[in-house]
N, C-alpha and C positions, 0 to 999 in steps of 0.2 A: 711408520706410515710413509708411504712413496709418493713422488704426488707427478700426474704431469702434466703439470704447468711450466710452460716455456713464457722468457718475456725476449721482449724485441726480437722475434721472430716470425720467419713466413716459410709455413709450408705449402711448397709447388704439390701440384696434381700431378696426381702418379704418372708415369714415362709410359704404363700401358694401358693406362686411363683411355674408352671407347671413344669420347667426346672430342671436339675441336671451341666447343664454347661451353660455360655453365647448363646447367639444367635441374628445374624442377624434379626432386625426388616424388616417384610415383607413390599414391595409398600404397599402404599393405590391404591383403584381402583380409585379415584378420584383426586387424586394428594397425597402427599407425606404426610402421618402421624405425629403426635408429635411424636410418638415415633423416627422415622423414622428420622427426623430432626436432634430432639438432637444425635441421634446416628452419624448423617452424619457431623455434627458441633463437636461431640467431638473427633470422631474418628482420625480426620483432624488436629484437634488441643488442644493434651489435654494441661489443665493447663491456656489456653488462656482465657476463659470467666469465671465470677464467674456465682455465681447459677440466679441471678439478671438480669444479660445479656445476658443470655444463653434463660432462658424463655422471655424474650423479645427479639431476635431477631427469635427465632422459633413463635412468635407471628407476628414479622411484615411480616416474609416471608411467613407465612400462609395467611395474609390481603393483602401482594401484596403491601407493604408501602414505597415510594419512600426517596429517601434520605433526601428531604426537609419536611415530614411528620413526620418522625421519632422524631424531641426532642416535639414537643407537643403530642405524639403516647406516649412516654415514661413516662411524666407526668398523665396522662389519663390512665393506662395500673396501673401504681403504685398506684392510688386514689383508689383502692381497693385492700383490701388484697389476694394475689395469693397463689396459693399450691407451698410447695417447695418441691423439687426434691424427697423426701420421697415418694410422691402421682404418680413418674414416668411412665410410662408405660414400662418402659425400668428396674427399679430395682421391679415392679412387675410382671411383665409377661415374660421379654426377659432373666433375669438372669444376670442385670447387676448391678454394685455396685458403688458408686460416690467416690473417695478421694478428698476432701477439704484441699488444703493447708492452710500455716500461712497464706497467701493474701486472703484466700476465693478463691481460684482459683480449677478450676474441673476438674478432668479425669476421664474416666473411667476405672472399673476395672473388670477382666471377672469373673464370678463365675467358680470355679472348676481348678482355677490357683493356681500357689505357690504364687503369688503378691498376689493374692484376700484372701487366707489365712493369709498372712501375714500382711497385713492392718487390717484383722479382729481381728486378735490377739494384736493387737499392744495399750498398758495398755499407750498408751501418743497420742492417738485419743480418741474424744468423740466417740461412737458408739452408731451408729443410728441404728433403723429397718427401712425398707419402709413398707410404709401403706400394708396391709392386701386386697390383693381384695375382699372377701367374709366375712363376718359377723360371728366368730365363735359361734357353739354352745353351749349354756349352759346348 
């Protein structure tokens, strides 16, 4: 099993991220977005899940996975390698940024804050980019 959980780390909002500040992920019209999720799971409780737990429970509450489905869900879910929070739709489109503590544990963090400067700058984090949504030209 892969896992990915980063600790003492921050990943910046993608380079071609829309946004100039954070932003509330909009509903889906179908029921409630990835993005959507993890914004509503971290908002709630940063620090509480790592990157690991975080993408799997936005996975089961997506499936609709009852509590007794959930540890063979979680084996099944890990048997393939997943994108980590770099791949966001929250740190590429909504202008949001992840702090990873020593635990591997998540919060978010707004772009266009003094925190979200401050994390960025910070020479005792590894510093990540999120993934790119578009393909730069060469």
């Amino acid at each position: 099993m892969s896992t990915t959980n980063y600790t003492n780390t921050f990943i910046q909002v993608s380079d071609d991220s829309p946004v100039q500040a954070a932003q509330t992920p909009p509903p889906g019209d179908t029921g409630p977005t990835i993005a959507e999720l993890e914004f509503t799971l971290l908002q709630g409780r940063p620090y509480a899940y790592t990157s690991d737990e975080l993408l799997f429970e936005v996975h089961a509450r997506r499936k609709g996975l009852s509590d007794d489905e959930r540890d063979a869900a979680w084996d099944e879910f890990f048997s393939r390698d997943q994108a980590c929070l770099r791949s966001s739709p929250l740190a590429k489109r909504y202008g949001w940024g992840f702090h990873h503590d020593e635990r591997g544990r998540v919060a978010l963090v707004p772009l266009g804050t003094p925190e979200y400067e401050r994390f960025s700058a910070d020479p005792e984090l590894k510093q990540k980019k999120a993934m790119r949504s578009s393909r730069s030209a060469a």
